[in-house]
C-alpha positions in Angstrom: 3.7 -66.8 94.8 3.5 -63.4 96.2 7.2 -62.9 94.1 5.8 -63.8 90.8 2.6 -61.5 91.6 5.4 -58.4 92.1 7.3 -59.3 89.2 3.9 -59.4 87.1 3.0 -55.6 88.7 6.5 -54.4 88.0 6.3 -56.0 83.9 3.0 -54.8 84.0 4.1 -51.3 85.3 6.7 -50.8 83.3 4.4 -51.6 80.0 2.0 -48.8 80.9 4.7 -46.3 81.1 6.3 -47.3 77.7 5.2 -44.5 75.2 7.1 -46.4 72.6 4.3 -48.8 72.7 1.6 -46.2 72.5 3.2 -44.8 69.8 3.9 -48.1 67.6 0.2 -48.5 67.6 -0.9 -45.1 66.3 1.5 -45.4 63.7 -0.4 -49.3 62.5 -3.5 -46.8 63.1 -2.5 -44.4 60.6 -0.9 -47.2 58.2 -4.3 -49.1 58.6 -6.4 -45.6 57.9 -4.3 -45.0 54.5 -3.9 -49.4 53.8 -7.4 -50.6 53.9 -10.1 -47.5 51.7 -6.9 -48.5 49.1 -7.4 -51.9 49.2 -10.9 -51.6 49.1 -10.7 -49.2 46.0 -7.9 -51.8 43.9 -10.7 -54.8 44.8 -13.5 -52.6 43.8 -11.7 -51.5 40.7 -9.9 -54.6 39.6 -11.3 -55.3 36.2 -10.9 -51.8 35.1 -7.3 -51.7 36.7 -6.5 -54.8 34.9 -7.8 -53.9 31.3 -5.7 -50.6 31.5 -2.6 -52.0 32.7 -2.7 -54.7 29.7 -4.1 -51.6 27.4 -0.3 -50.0 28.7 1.2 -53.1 28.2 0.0 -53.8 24.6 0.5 -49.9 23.7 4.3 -50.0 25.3 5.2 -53.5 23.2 3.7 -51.8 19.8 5.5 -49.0 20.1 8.6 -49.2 18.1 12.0 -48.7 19.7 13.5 -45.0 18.8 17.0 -46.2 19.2 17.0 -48.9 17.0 17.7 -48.1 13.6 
């Protein structure tokens, strides 16, 4: 038992002193920060998102091909 309780402190140990970690995390921080006011803004906005992107679509298939003669 008192083994397994060193082998804990030494895992345990060696995660606090992994910067990697620390790191890893602020960069899911950062994602999150940029990720989530988008999604908010594309669900907030996703009627008028969707009637421009079939306006585009409709506009592009209307518009006659230049290199066909």
């Amino acid at each position: 038992m008192r083994n397994l309780a060193k082998r804990i402190g030494g895992v345990v140990r060696c995660l606090h002193d992994d910067q990697q970690g620390a790191n890893m995390v602020e960069y899911i921080l950062i994602i999150a920060a940029i990720a989530l006011p988008l999604l908010a803004v594309i669900l907030l906005y996703r009627n008028e998102i969707s009637e421009w992107a079939k306006q585009q679509w409709d506009h592009a298939r209307s518009t006659p091909d230049p290199t066909t003669p």
